[in-house]
N, C-alpha and C positions, 0 to 999 in steps of 0.2 A: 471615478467614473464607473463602467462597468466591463461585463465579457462583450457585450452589445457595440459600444459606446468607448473608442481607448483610442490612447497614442502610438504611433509607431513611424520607423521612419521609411521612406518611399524614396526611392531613386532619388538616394542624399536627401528629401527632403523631410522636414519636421511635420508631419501629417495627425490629420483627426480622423477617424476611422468609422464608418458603421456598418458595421456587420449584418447581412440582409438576411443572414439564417437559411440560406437556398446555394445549392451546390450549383454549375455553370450551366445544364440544363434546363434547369427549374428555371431559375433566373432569364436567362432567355427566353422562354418558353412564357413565361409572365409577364415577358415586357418590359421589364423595370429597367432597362435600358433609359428610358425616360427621365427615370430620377438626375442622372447626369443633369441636367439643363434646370433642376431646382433651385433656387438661391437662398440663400441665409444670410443674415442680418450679424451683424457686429456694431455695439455703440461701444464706442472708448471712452475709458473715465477721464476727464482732464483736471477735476479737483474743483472743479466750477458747472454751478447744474444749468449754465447760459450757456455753455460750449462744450458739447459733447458730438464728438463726429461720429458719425452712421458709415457705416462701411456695410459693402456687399460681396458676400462670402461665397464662392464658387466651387463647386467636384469639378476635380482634376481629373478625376481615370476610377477605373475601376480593377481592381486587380485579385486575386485568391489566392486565399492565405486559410491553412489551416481545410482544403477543399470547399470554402464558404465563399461567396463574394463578397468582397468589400469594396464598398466606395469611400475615396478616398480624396480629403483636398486640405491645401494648406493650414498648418494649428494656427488658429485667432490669435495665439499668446505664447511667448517664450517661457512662461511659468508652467511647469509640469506637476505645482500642485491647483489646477482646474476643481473645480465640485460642481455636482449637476445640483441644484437648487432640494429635489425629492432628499437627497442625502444631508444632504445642510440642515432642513426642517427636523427629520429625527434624529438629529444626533444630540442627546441633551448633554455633552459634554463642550457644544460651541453653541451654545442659546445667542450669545454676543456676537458675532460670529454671522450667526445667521440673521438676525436682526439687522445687521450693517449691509446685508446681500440683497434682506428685502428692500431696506430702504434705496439703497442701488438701482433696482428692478425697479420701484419707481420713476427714479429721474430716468431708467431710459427708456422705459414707455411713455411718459410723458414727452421725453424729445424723440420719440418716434412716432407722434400726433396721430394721423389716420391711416400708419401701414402698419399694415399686416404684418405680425409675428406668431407663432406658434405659440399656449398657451399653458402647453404641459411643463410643470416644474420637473419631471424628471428627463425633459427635454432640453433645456435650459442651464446654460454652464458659466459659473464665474471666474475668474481668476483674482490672483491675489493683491490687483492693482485696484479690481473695480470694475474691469472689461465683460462684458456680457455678450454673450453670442446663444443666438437663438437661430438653430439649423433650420433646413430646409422641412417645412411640415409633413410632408410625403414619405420622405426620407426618415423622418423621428418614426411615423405610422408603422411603416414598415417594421424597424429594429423592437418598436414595441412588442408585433405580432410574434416576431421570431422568437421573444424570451418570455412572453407572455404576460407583459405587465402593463398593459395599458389599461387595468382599472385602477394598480394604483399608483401608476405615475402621471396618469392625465384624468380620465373619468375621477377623480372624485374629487378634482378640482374643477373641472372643466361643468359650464350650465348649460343642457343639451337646449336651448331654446335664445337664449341669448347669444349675442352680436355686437361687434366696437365694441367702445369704451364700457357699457353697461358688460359685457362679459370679460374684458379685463378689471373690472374692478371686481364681481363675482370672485372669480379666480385668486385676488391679490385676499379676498375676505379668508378665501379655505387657508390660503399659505399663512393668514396670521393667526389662523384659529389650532390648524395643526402645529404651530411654535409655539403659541403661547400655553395649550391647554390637551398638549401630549398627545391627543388625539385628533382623527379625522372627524370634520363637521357632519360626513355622510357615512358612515362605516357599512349600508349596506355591502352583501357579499355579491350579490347580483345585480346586473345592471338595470334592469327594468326597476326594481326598488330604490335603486339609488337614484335614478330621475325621475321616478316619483316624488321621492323625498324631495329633492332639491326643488320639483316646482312649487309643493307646498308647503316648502318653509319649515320641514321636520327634522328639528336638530334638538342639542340640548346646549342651553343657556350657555355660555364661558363661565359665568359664575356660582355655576354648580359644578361646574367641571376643571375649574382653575381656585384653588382659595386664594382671598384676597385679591381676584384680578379687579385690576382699575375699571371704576365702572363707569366712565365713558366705551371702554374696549369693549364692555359687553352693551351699549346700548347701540354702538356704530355694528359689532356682527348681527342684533336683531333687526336693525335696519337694512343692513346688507343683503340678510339671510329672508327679508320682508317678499309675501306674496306681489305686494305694491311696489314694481320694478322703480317709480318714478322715484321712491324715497331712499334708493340707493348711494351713499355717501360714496364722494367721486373720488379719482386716483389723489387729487389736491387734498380733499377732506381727512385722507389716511396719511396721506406726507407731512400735513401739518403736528397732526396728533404723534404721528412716531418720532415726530424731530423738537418735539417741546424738549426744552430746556431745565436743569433741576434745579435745586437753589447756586451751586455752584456756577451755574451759568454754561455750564457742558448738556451735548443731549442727552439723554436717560439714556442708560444700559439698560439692559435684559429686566433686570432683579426691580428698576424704578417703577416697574408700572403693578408692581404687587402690593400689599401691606400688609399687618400684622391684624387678623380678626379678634377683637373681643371674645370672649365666650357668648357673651351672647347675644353677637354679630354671626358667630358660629353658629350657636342653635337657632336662629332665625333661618338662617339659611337653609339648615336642613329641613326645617319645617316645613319651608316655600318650596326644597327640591322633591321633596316625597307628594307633596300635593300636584308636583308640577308634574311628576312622572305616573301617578294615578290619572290623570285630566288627559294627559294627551294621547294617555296608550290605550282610553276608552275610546277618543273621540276619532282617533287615525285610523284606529281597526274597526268601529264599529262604521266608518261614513266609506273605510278603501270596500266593506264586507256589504254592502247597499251598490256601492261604483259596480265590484263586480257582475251583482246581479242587475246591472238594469236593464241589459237587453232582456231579463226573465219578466221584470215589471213594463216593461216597455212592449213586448208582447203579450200582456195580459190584456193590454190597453185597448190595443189593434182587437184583438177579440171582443174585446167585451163591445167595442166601436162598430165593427163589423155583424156581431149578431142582433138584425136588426129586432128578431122578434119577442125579445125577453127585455125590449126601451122601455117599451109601455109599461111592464111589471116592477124594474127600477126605481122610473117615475113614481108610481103610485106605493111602492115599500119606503120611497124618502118622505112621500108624503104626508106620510104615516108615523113617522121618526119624532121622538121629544125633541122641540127645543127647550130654550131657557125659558121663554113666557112663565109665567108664575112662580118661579123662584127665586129667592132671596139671592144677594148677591155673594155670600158666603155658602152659598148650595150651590150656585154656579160653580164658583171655583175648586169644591169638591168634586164634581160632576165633571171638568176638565180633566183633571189629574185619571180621574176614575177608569174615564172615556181613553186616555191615552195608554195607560193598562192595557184595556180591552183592547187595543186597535180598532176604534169608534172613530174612526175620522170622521165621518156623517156629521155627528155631533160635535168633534174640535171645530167644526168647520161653521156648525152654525153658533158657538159661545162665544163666537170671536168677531170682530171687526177688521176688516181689510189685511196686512199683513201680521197681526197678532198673530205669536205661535205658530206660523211657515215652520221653521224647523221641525216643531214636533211634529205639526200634521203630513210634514212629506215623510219623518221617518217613518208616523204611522202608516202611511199610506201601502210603501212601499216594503213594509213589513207584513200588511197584509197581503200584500200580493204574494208577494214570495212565500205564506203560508198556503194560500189559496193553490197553488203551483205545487209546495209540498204534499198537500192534501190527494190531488189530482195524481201525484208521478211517481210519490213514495210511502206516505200513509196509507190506513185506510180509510175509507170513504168516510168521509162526515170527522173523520182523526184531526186536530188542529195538530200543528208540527210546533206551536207556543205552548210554551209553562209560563203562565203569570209568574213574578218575583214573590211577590208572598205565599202563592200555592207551596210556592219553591222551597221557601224559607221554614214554612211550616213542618216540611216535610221531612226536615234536617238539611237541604243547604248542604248535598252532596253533589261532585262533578255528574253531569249529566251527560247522556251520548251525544255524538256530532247528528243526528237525525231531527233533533229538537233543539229551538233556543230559548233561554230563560232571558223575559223581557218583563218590566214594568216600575211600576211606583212603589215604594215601601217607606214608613215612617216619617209622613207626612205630619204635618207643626202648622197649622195657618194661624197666623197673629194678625187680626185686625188694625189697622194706621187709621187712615181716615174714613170714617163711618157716618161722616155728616152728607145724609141723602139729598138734603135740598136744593143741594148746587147738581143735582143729576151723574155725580161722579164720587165713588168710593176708591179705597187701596189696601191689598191686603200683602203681606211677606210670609211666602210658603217657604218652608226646610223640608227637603226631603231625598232621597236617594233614589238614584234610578241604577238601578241592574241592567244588565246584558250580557250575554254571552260571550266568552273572549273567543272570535272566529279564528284567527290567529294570522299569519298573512297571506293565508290560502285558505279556501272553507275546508275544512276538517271533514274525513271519512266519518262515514255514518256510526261505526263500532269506535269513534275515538272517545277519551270520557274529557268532557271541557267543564273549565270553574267559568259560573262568569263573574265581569267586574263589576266595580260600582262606584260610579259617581255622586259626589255629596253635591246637592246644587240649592242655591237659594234665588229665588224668585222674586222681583219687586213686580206684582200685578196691578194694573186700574183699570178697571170693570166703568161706564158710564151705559143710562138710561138711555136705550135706541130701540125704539119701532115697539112700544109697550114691553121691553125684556131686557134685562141686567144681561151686558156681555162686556165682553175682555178684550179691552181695548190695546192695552200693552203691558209687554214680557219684558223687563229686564230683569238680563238673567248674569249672576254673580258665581 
């Protein structure tokens, strides 16, 4: 257990303890008088997952020890070797051990259907029969505050947005990802990051981060770990899978759900992790570094909305603007790439059809805003606060200040596919790289010097005949 969290005995009796971290002043003073009238839950193992009784655990008194308050009420269990669940998980000397605790914590979430238990594993205590007891939630709140651990004995198991079963089973994902794969799924150090991450699914694979983990386990934590709550695999779904059998006809221990990697199962792997952690560190930081600023594009909008008398001048510089008319359907698609360099949305907006290239043209869009914003608050007049990626490259492809971001297209490949015109529809597969600035997870001081990254990406384009002019019908993008 802990200093928080301990046994002791009470007026003859065998008691559980927690420690509220408030002397008898404070404590009064805050009220916590209330907690007495909390309850917590106790399921008992009976060896059979049809009959498991629910018991309701009650604070006896409140008494000071040590000039601290503690509240105080009878131990769940005559076994005085208890473990809080958060200690179980890291200790890689009881992997089997803890595996037996999780599977446990199933069956008694399961036979405790739609009530309410507290979620945090280092709130959560087993004994060595099987017995679970999960305290009073208020109560655990409290003793967290006092010792300071509530991000990681509950936040970085806990999904600040989920509820029921869809956030018990969340929770049961982190406790199998931190046993099996040494690490937390969220290792944010701040809480605002960490429930970020967790809403958008920013973790790293189990098997990149476990060798040889069985890879069902890594496709149930991507599902788990899934923006799309609905495709979350139930408490059943993980009970099944951890209680499969081996050829011996016993469950799997710890060590069964690993295997032995070829070499070059191994070097695959690595090849897909290093691609996996370029891809996602561009595309987190570069969409969280757009999130931030969109009340800046968002009020650019409002102005430009609002100033009625510079419509009419708009109007007539769009109308002014290339489209595609007259050009071959491989000038098109040079002219897209080109246009999204420049931050030309005008033109992504007219080489496309219907939702073709959304992605790009919002990041253009809102890339130009934010230059446009730069230009106006911290350049000077008429200064873009953008470096093109080849300007960039030309120039040697030296870290640049936080005042500027390096954005664009470099080393572009277009290989023509289908080029037979008659049927009113061509296809072409671009290669090529897009840069960006690494923003970092706060935008960087203007004096800082940032690299940015780069994304390899390949393109399946098809361009079809509309309204006399070759445009770009659809993106998919590899």
């Amino acid at each position: 257990m802990s200093n928080i969290l301990f046994h002791s005995e009470i007026n003859g009796i065998q008691a559980i303890c927690f420690d509220t971290g408030l002397k008898e002043q404070d404590f009064a003073r805050a009220g916590l008088s209330k907690l007495l009238m909390r309850q917590g839950i106790v399921v008992r193992n009976t060896g059979t997952v049809e009959v498991q009784p629910v018991e309701t655990w009650k604070c006896e008194g409140v008494v000071e020890q040590n000039g601290k308050m503690v509240i105080w009420g009878a131990a769940f269990s005559e076994d005085q070797a208890v473990a809080d669940f958060d200690a179980l998980l890291a200790d890689d000397s009881r992997k089997d051990a803890a595996l037996d605790a999780v599977r446990r914590w199933i069956q008694a979430r399961i036979a405790l259907k739609d009530e309410h238990a507290p979620l945090a594993p280092g709130g959560t205590f087993i004994d060595g029969k099987g017995t679970i007891f999960f305290p009073p939630e208020l109560l655990l709140e409290r003793c967290f505050e006092a010792e300071h651990t509530a991000l990681e004995k509950k936040e970085r198991f806990v999904h600040p947005d989920l509820e029921g079963k869809a956030a018990v089973a969340w929770t049961l994902a982190c406790m199998l990802y931190r046993l099996f794969c040494n690490a937390d799924a969220f290792p944010a150090r701040d809480i605002l990051t960490l429930h970020q991450d967790m809403r958008e699914g920013v973790f790293f694979p189990p098997r990149f981060a476990a060798s040889g983990i069985d890879r069902q386990f890594d496709d149930l934590i991507r599902r788990a770990f899934s923006r799309y709550y609905e495709d979350h695999p139930s408490l059943e779904v993980w009970r099944d899978f951890l209680e499969e059998k081996d050829a011996s006809n016993t469950v799997k221990d710890f060590a069964a759900f690993f295997h032995a990697l070829t070499p070059e199962e191994s070097e695959k792997i690595t090849r897909e992790k290093e691609k996996f952690i370029k891809k996602t560190r561009f595309s987190v930081k570069t969409r969280r570094f757009l999130t931030r600023n969109n009340a800046i594009v968002l009020g650019i909008a409002i102005a430009v909305v609002t100033l009625g008398l510079i419509i009419g001048s708009v109007i007539y510089d769009r109308s002014k603007q290339p489209d595609t008319k007259g050009m071959t359907p491989a000038e098109v698609v040079q002219a897209y790439y080109t246009a999204f360099s420049a931050l030309d949305h005008d033109f992504m907006q007219k080489a496309v059809l219907k939702k073709a290239g959304k992605a790009d043209i919002n990041v253009a869009v809102q890339l130009y805003a934010l230059d446009r914003v730069r230009q106006a608050y911290q350049m000077g007049a008429g200064q873009s606060s953008v470096i093109k990626a080849q300007d960039w490259l030309d120039a040697g492809g030296q870290p640049v200040s936080g005042q500027y971001f390096v954005f664009g297209v470099t080393d572009m490949q277009v290989t023509p596919e289908d080029q037979d015109e008659s049927d009113g529809s061509v296809s072409f597969t671009v290669r090529y790289k897009l840069w960006a600035t690494d923003f970092g997870e706060e935008e960087a001081p203007q004096d800082a010097l940032l690299t940015p990254m780069v994304q390899t990406r390949i393109d399946e384009l098809r361009l079809v005949f509309h309204k006399d002019a070759w445009r770009i019908a659809d993106i998919q993008r590899n």
